[in-house]
C-alpha positions in Angstrom: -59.3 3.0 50.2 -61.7 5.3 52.2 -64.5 3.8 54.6 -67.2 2.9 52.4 -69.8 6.1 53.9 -71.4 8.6 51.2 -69.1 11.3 52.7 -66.3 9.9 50.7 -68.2 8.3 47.8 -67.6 10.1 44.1 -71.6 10.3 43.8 -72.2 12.5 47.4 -72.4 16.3 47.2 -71.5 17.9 50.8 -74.0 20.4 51.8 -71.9 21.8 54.5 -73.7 20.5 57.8 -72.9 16.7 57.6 -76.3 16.3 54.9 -75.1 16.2 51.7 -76.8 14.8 48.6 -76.2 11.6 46.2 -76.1 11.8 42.9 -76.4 8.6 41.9 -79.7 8.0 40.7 -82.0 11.4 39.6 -83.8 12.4 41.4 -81.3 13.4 44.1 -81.9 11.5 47.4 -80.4 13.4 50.9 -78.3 11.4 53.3 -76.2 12.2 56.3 -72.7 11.6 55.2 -72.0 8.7 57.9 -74.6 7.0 55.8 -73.9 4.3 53.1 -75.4 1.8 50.2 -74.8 -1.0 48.0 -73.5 1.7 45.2 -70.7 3.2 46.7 -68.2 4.5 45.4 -64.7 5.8 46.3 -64.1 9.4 45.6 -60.6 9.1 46.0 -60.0 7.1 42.8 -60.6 7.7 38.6 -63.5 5.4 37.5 -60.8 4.0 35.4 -58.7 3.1 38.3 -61.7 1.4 39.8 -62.4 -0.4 36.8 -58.7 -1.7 36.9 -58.9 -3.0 40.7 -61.9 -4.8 39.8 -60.5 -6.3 36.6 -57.3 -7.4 38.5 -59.4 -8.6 41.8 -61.6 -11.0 39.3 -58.4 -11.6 37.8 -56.3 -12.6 40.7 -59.4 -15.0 41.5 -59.7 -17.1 38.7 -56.0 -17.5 38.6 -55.8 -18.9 42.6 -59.4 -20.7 41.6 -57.3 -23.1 38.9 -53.9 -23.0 40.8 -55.4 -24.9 43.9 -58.7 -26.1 41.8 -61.2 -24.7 43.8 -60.2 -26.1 46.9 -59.1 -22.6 48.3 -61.1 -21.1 51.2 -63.0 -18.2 49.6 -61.6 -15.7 52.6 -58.2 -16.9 51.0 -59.1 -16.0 47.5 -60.3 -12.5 48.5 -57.8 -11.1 50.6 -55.1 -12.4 47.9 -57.1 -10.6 45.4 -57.4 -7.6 47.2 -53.8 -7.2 47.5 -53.3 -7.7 44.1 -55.3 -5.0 43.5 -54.5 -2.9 46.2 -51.0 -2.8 44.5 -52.4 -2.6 40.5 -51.8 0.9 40.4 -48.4 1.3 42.0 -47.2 -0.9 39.2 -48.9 1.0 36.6 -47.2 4.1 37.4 -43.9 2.1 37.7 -44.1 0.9 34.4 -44.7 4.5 32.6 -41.4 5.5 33.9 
């Protein structure tokens, strides 16, 4: 996953000198590409893949939610459910061949 700065988010438009512009809401706003917000999103991924990883992420934490009934530090919860997702894809492609 790429640092979370609107140089690698799907939405920024790079105009060349480090000033690009997001697309994300019309009408187009202009941001350095170091900069970031609450909507980004990677460029390095399909919307579909990024629609998996969250579906596996809230996935992985209602499964580890019932197996140790709530009782799991949160921190816990997340990082398991963020490897789970981080490794989503790779079994997707395994399972095509």
């Amino acid at each position: 996953m790429n640092e979370r700065r609107c140089g690698n988010c799907r939405w920024w438009k790079d105009g060349k000198t480090g000033m690009g512009n997001c697309w994300r809401r019309a009408p187009f706003e202009t941001t350095w590409k170091t900069s970031f917000c609450g909507e980004w999103a990677d460029a390095s991924i399909t919307p579909e893949q990024e629609d998996r990883q969250e579906l596996t992420r809230r996935f992985a934490v209602a499964i580890m939610s019932a197996e140790y009934g709530g009782n799991l530090e949160p921190d816990r919860v997340w990082s398991a459910a963020k490897s789970f997702a981080a490794a989503e894809p790779q079994i997707q492609r395994e399972e095509k061949q």
